[in-house]
KEKOL-397719 format. One record per residue (C-alpha): residue number from 1; residue in one letter; x, y, z. Coordinates in steps of 0.1 Angstrom, whole numbers, plus 5000, padded with zeros to 4 digits. Example, Ala and Ser with C-alpha at 12.3 -4.5 7.8 and 13.67 -1.06 7.14 Angstrom:
REM KEKOL-397719
+-----+------+------+------+------+
| pos | code |   xx |   yy |   zz |
+-----+------+------+------+------+
|   1 |    a | 5123 | 4955 | 5078 |
|   2 |    s | 5137 | 4989 | 5071 |
+-----+------+------+------+------+
This chain:
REM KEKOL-397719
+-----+------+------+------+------+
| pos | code |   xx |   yy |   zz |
+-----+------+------+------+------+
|   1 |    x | 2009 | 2919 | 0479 |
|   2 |    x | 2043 | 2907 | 0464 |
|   3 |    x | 2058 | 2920 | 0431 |
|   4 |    x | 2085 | 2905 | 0410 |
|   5 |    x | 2096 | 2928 | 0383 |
|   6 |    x | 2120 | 2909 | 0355 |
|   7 |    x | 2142 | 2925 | 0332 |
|   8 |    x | 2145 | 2911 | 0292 |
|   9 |    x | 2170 | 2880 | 0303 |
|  10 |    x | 2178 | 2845 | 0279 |
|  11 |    x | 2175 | 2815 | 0303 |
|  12 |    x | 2199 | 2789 | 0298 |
|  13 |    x | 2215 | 2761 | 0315 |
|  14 |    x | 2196 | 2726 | 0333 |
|  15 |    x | 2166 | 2724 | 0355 |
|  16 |    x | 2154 | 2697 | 0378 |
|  17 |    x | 2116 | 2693 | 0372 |
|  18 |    x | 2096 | 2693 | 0406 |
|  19 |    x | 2075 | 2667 | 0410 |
|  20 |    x | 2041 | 2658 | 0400 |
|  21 |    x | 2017 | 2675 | 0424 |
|  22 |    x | 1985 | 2654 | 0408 |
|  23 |    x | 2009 | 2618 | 0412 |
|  24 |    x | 2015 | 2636 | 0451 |
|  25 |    x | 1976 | 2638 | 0456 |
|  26 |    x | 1971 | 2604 | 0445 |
|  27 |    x | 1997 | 2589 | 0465 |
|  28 |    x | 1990 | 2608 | 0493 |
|  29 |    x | 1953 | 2595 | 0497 |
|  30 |    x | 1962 | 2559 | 0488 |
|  31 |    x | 1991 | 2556 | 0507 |
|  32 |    x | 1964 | 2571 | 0539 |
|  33 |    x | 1941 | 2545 | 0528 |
|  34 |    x | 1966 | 2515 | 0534 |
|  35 |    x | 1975 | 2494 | 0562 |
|  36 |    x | 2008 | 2497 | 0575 |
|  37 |    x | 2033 | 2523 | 0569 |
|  38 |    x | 2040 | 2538 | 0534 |
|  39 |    x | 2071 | 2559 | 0520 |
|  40 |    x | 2066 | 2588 | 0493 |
|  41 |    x | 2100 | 2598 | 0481 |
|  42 |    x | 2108 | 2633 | 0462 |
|  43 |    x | 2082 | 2653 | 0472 |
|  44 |    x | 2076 | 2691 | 0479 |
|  45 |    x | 2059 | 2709 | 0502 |
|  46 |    x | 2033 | 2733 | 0485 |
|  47 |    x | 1996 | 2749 | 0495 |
|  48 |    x | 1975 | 2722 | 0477 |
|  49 |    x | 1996 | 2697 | 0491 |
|  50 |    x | 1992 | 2713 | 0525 |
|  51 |    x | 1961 | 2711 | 0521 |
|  52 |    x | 1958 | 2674 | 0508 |
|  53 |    x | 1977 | 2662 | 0539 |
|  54 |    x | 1958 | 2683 | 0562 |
|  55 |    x | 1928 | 2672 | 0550 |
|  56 |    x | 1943 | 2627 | 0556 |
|  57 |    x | 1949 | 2640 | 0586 |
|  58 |    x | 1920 | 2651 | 0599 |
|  59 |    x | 1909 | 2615 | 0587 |
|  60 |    x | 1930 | 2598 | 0607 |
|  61 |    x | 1961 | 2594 | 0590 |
|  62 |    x | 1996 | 2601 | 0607 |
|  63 |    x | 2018 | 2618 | 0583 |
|  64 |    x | 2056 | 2631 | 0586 |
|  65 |    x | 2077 | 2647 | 0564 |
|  66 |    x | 2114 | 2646 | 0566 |
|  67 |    x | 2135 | 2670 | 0545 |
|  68 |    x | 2162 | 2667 | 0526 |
|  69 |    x | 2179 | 2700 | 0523 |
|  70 |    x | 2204 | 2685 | 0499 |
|  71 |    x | 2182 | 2679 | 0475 |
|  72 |    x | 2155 | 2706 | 0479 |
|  73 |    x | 2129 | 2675 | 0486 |
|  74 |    x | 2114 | 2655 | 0509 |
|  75 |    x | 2103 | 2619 | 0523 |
|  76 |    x | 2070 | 2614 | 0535 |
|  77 |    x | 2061 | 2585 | 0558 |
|  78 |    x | 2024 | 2577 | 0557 |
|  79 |    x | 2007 | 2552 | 0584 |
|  80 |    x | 1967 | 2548 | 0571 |
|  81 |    x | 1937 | 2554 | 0590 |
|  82 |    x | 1904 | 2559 | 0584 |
|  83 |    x | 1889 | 2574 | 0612 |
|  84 |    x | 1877 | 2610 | 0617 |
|  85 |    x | 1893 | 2627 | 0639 |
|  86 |    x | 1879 | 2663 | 0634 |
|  87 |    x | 1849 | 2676 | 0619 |
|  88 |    x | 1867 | 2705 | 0598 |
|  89 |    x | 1890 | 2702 | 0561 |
|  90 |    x | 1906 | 2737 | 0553 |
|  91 |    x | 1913 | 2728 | 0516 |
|  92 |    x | 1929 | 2761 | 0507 |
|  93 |    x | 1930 | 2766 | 0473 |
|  94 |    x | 1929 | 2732 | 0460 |
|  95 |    x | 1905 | 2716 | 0437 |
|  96 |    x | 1918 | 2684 | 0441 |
|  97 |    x | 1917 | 2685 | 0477 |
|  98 |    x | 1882 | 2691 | 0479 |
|  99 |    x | 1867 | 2665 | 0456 |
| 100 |    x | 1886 | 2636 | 0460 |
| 101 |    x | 1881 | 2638 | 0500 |
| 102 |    x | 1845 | 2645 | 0506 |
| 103 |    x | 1837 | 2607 | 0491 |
| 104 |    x | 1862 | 2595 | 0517 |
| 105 |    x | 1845 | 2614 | 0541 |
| 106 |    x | 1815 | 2601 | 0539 |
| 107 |    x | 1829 | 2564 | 0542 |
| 108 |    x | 1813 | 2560 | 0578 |
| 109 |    x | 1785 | 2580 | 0592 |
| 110 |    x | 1790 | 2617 | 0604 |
| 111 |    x | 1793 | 2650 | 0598 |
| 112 |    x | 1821 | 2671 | 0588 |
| 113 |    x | 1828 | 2709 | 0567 |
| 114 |    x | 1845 | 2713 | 0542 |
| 115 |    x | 1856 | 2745 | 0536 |
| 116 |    x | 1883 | 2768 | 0511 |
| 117 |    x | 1892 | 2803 | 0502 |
| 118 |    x | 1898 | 2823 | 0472 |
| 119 |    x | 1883 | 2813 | 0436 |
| 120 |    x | 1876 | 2777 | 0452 |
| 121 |    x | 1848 | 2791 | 0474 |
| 122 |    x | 1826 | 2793 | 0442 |
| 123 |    x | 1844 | 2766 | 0422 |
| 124 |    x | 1813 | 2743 | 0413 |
| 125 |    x | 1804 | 2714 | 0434 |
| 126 |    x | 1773 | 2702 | 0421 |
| 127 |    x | 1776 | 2668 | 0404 |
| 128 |    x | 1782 | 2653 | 0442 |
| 129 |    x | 1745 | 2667 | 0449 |
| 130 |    x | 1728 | 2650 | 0426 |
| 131 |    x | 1741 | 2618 | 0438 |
| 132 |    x | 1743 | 2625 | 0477 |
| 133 |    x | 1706 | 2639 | 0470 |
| 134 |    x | 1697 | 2606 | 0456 |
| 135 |    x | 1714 | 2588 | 0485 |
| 136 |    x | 1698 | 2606 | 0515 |
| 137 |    x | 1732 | 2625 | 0523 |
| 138 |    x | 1728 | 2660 | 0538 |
| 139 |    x | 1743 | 2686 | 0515 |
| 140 |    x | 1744 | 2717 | 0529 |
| 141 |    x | 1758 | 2740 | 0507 |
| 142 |    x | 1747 | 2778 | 0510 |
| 143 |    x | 1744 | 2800 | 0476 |
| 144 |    x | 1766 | 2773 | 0462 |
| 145 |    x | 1797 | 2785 | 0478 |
| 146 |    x | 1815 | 2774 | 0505 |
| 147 |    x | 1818 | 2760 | 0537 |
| 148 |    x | 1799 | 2728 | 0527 |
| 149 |    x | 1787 | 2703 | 0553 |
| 150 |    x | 1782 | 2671 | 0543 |
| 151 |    x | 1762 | 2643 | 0564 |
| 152 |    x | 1755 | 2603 | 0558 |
| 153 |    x | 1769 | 2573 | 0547 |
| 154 |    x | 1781 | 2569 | 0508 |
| 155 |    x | 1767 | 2537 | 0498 |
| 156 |    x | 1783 | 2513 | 0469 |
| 157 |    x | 1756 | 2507 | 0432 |
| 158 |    x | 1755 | 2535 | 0402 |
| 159 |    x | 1764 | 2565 | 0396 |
| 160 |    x | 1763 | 2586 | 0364 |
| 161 |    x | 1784 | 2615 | 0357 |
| 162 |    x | 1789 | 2633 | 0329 |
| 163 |    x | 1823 | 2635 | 0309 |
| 164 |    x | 1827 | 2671 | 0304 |
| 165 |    x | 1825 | 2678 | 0340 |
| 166 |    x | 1861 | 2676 | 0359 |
| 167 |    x | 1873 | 2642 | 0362 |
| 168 |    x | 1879 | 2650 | 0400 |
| 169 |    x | 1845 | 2642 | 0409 |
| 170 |    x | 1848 | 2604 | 0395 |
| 171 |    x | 1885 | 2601 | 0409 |
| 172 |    x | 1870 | 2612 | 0440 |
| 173 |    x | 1846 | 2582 | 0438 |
| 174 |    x | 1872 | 2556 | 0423 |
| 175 |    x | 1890 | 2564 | 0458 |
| 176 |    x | 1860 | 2558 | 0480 |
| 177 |    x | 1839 | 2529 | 0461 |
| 178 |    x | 1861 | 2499 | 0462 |
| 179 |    x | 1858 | 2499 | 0499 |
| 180 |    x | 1824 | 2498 | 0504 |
| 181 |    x | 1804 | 2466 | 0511 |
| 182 |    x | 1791 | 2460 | 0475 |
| 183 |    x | 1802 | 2465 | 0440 |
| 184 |    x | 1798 | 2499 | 0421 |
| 185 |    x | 1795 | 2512 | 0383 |
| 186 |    x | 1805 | 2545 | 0373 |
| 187 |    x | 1790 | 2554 | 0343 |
| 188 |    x | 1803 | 2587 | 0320 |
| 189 |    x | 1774 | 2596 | 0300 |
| 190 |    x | 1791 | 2617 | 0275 |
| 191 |    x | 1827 | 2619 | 0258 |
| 192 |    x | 1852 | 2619 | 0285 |
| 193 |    x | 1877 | 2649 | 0290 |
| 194 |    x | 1909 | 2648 | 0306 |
| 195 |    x | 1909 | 2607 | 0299 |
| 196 |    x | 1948 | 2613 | 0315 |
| 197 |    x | 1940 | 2622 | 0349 |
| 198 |    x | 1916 | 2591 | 0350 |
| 199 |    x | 1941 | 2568 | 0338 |
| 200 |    x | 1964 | 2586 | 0369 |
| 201 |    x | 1943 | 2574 | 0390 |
| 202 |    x | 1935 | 2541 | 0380 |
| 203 |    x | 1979 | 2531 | 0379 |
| 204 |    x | 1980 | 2547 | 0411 |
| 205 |    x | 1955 | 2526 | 0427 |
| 206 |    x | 1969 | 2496 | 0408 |
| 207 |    x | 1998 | 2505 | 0428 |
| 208 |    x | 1983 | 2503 | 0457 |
| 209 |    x | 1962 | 2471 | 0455 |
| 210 |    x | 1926 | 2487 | 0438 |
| 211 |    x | 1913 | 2474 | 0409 |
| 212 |    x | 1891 | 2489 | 0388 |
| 213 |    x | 1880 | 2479 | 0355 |
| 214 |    x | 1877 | 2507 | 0327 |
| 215 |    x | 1855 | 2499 | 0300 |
| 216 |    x | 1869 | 2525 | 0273 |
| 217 |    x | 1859 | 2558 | 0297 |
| 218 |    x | 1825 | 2546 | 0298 |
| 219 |    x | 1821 | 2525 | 0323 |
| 220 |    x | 1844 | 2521 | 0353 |
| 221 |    x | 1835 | 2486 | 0373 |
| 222 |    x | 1847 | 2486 | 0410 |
| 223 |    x | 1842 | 2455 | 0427 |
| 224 |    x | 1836 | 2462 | 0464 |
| 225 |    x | 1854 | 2450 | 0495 |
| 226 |    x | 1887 | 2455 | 0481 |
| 227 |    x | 1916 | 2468 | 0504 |
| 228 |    x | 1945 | 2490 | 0498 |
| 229 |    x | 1980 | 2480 | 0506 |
| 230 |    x | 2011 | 2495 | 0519 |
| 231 |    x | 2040 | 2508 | 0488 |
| 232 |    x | 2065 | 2529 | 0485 |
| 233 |    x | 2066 | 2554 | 0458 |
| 234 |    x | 2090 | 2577 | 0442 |
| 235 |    x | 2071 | 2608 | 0424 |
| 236 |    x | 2079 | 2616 | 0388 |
| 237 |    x | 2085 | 2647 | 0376 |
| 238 |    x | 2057 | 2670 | 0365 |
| 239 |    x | 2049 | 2675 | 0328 |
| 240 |    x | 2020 | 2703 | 0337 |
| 241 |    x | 2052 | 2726 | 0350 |
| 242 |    x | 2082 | 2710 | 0331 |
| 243 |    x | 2056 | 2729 | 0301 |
| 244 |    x | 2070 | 2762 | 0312 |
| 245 |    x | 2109 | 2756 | 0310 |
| 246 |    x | 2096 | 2735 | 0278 |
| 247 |    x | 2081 | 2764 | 0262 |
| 248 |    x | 2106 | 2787 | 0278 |
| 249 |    x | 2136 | 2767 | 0265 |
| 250 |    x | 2116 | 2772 | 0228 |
| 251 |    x | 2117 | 2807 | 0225 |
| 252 |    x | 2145 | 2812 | 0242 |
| 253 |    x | 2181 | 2796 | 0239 |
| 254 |    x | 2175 | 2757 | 0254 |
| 255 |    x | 2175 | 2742 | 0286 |
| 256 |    x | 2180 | 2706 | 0300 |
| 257 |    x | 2154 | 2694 | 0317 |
| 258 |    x | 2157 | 2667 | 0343 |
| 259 |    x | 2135 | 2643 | 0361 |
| 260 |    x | 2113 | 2637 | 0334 |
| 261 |    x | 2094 | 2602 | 0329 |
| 262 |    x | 2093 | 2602 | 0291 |
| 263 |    x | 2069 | 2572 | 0292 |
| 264 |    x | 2050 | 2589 | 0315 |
| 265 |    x | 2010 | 2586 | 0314 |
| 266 |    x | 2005 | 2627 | 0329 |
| 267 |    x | 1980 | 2638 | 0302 |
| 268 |    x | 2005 | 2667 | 0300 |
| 269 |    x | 2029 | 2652 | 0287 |
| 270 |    x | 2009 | 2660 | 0250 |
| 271 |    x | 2030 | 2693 | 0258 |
| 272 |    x | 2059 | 2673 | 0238 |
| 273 |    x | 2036 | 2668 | 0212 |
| 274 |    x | 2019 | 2703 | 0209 |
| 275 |    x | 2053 | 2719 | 0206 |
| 276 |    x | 2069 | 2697 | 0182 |
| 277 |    x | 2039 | 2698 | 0158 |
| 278 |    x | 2044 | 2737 | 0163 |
| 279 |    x | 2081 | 2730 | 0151 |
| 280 |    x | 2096 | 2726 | 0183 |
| 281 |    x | 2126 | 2701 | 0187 |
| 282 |    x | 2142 | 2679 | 0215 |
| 283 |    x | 2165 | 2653 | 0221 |
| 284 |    x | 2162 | 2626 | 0248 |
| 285 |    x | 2181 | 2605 | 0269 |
| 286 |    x | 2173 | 2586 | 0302 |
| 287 |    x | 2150 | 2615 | 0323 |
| 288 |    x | 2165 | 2645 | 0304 |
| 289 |    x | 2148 | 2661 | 0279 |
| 290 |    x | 2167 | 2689 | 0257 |
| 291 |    x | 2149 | 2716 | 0242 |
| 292 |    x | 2161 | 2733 | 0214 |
| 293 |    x | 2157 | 2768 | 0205 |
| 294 |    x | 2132 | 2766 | 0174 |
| 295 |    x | 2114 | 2787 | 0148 |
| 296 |    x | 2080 | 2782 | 0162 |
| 297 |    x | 2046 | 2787 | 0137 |
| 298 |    x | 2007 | 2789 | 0143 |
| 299 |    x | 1985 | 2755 | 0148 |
| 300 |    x | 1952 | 2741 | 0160 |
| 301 |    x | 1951 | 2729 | 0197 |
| 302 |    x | 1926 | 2707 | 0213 |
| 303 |    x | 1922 | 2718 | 0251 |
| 304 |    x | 1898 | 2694 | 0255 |
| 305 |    x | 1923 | 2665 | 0272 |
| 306 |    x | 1949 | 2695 | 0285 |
| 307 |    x | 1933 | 2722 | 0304 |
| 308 |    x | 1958 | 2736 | 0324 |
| 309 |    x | 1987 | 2740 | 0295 |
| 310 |    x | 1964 | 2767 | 0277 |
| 311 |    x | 1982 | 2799 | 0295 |
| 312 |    x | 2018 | 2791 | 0285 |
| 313 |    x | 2001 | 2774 | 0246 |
| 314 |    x | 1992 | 2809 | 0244 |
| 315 |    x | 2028 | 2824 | 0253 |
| 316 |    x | 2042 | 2803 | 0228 |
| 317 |    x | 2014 | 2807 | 0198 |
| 318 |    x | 2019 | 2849 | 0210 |
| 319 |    x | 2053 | 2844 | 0195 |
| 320 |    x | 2051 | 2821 | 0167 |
| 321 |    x | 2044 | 2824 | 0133 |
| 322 |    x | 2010 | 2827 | 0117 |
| 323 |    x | 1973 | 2819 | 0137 |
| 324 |    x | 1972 | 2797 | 0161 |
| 325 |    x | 1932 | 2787 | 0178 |
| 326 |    x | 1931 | 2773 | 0211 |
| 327 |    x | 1900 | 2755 | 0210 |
| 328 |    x | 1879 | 2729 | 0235 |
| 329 |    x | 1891 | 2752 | 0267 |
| 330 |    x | 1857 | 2764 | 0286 |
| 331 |    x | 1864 | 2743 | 0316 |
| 332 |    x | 1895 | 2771 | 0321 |
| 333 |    x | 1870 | 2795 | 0330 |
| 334 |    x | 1868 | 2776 | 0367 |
| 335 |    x | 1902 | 2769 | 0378 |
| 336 |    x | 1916 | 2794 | 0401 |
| 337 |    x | 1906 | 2825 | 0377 |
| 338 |    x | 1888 | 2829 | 0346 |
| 339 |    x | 1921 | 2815 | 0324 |
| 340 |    x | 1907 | 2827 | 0290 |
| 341 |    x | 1899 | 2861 | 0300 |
| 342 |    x | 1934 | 2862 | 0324 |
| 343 |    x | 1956 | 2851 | 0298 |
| 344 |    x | 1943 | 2871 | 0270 |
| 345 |    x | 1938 | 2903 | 0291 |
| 346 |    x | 1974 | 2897 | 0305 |
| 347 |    x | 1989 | 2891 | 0271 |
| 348 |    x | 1976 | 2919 | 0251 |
| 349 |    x | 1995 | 2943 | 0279 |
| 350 |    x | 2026 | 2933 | 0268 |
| 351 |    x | 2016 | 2935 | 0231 |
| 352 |    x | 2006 | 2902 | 0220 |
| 353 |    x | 1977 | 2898 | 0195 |
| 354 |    x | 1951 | 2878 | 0212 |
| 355 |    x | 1915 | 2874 | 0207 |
| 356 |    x | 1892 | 2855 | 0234 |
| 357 |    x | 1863 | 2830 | 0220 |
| 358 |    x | 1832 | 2817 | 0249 |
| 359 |    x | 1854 | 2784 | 0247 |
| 360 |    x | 1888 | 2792 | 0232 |
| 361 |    x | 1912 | 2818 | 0222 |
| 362 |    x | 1932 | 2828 | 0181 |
| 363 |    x | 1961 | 2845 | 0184 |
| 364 |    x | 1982 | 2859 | 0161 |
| 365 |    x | 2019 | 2857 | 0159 |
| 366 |    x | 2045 | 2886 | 0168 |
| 367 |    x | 2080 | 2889 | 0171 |
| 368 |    x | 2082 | 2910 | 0201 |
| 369 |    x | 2067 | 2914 | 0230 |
| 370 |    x | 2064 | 2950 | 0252 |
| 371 |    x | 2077 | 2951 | 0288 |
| 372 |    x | 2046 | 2963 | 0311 |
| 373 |    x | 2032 | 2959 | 0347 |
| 374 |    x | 2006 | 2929 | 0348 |
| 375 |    x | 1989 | 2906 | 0376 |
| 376 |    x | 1986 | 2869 | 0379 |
| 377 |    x | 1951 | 2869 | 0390 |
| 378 |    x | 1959 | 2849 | 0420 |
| 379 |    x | 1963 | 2819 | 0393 |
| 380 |    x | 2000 | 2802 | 0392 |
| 381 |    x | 1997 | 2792 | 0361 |
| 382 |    x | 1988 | 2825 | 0348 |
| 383 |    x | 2021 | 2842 | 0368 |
| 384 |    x | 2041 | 2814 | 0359 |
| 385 |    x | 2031 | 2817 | 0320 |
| 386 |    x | 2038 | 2854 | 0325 |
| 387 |    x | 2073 | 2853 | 0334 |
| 388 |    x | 2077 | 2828 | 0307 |
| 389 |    x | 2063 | 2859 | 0285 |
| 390 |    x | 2089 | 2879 | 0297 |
| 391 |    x | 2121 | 2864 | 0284 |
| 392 |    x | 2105 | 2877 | 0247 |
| 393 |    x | 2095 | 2913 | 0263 |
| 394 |    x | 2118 | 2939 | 0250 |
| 395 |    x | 2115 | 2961 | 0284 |
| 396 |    x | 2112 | 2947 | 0318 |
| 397 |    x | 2077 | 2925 | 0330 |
| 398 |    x | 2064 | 2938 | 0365 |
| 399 |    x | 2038 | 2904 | 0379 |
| 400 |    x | 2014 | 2919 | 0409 |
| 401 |    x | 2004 | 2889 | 0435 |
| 402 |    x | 2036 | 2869 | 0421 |
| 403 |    x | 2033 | 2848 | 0451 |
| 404 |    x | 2003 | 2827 | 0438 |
| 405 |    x | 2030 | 2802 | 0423 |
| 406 |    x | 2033 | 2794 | 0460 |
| 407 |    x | 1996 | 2766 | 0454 |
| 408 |    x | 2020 | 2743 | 0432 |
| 409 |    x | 2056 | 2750 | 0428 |
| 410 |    x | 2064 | 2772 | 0456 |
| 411 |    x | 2105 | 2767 | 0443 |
| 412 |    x | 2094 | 2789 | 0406 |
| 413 |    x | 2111 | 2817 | 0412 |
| 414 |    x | 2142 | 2805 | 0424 |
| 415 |    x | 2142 | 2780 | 0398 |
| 416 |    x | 2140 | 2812 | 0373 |
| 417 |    x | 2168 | 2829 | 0386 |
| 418 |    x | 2191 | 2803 | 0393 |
| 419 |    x | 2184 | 2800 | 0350 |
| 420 |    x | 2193 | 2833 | 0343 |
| 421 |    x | 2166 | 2853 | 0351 |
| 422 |    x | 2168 | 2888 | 0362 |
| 423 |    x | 2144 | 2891 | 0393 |
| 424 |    x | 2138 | 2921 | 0418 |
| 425 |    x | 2113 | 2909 | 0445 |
| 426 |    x | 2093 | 2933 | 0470 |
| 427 |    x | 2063 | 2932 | 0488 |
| 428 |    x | 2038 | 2960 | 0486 |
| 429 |    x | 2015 | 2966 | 0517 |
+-----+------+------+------+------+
């Protein structure tokens, strides 16, 4: 188990945003679905994206990445296939992973497991079984939890998901569908959440050659036959972890940060938008965003379209002004932990005034925070939030299994220290 203990410490100074590790999983697959060879430029290495390219691979794609140890990044060059080569996905830890490939593996007939560890084992799956059920795929699927086997053909016509379910599940089909034989409708029979990670992956498979019609989030109309076609792509930065130096820079002293696509359609980027209604301020030029140390106070935040920016929302409402409710934000119960509970439980250690709702969390503003030993619950976002925590802890922040950042942004630490922050790393047997 590895341990990061950091003492009180202001961060200041310029950070280059890594980038966008849901853009990397898009690319990824569409650049393994194309003809000829694709290039993926500034992109880093990290377990779901291990387990994305593993996962191509085992399809049949031939990927190589090529550092650059200059930049701290790499190239990836991508040459499609779609041909099983293996019967077996390890998909880690990674949500994505999981349910954006098994529609692609089911584009020709055979069988193949899929399987994960950790909090995805039990992560729910269920939505696909309806459908394969009503297609005559095999599903086998044990206690709900993983390894899953699936078995058939996915076959193009209508399919009707629910909107408050993850959006993965109808990305995963807007991969697969537009090369099937016939045409396909994917209807969302209730109001859609996380509309940004759909409109991701619709400009992402423009990119590439798809296209799909979106009738306002209700209808998605795929015309079949379609093909996708070689592109090079450079990743943007990512607003889902540019949120912590945001949030960091806030209550703190400012930072710079870099790589940022200010026009960018990441559903994260309301994170601009969510501060700055809680008082925050910025200035902007070309890719740089400067965030200004700000009086922050207590608001009302929809989780509904943002799910994974409710651990550090609640750093920053732990240390602002007045109330702030956190509202919409059940789905956070089945990312990699229980985020509600994790944050809350987490929080109130180190002396913030939290309360935790079935679907939400109020919080109540302090000044200070209290230095104490707490534990990521395997969750990066939670570890990540917590160091964020710490630079308004009056005594030092001790973070058990700090090596979960290691699923998306493997570079965190380092990224914190070479800021300013005061880190003493060991691993505990």
């Amino acid at each position: 188990m590895k341990y990061v203990k950091l003492d009180p410490s202001d961060l200041k100074g310029n950070i280059k945003i890594p980038p966008s590790k849901s853009l990397c999983h898009r690319a990824i697959i569409c650049a393994c679905l194309s003809e000829g060879e694709s290039v993926i430029e500034d992109f880093v290495m990290s377990e779901d994206m291990e387990a994305t390219i593993g996962g191509m691979r085992v399809l049949g794609a031939s990927i190589e990445e090529h550092p650059d140890m200059q930049q701290g990044n790499s190239r990836l060059k991508i040459t499609g296939g779609c041909r099983k080569i293996a019967d077996h996905i390890d998909c880690i830890e990674s949500g994505s992973t999981i349910r954006f490939l098994i529609p692609l593996a089911l584009l020709d007939m055979g069988r193949i497991t899929f399987d994960g560890r950790g909090k995805l084992k039990t992560r729910p799956l269920g939505i696909y079984k309806k459908i394969f059920d009503a297609q005559g795929i095999k599903y086998i699927h044990e206690n709900d939890t993983l390894p899953l086997t699936v078995e058939g053909m996915l076959k193009s016509g209508e399919y009707e998901l629910e909107g408050n379910i993850s959006s993965q599940f109808i990305t995963g089909l807007m991969f697969a569908l537009p090369l099937l034989d016939g045409d396909s409708r994917i209807i969302v029979t209730t109001e859609l959440e996380s509309k940004g990670y759909v409109d991701l992956t619709l400009d992402m498979l423009r990119r590439y050659g798809i296209e799909i019609e979106n009738r306002d989030y209700r209808e998605l109309m795929i015309k079949g036959n379609q093909k996708y076609s070689r592109t090079d792509y450079r990743v943007e930065g990512d607003f889902s972890q540019a949120a912590f130096w945001i949030v960091a820079a806030t209550i703190g002293n400012g930072l710079e940060c870099n790589n940022l696509n200010l026009e960018s359609l990441q559903g994260d980027r309301v994170i601009l938008d969510i501060v700055r209604e809680m008082g925050g301020r910025f200035e902007a030029k070309g890719d740089t965003l400067s965030v200004l140390k700000s009086d922050t106070r207590g608001t009302v935040i929809d989780a509904s379209q943002c799910p994974d920016l409710v651990p550090v929302l609640a750093v920053l409402a732990s240390v602002s002004h007045g109330q702030t409710r956190i509202i919409n934000a059940a789905r956070v119960r089945i990312k990699e932990s229980d985020r509600l509970r994790a944050i809350s439980e987490e929080l109130r250690k180190l002396g913030a005034d939290i309360e935790e709702l079935e679907d939400g969390l109020i919080i109540n503003g302090v000044e200070k925070l209290r230095g104490a030993e707490v534990d990521s619950w395997n969750d990066h976002r939670i570890a990540m939030a917590l160091a964020v925590a710490s630079t308004r802890c009056e005594g030092p922040v001790t973070i058990r299994n700090s090596s979960a950042v290691n699923k998306s942004y493997p570079g965190f630490w380092k990224d914190f220290e070479s800021l300013g922050g005061k880190i003493h790393e060991w691993n505990m047997g």
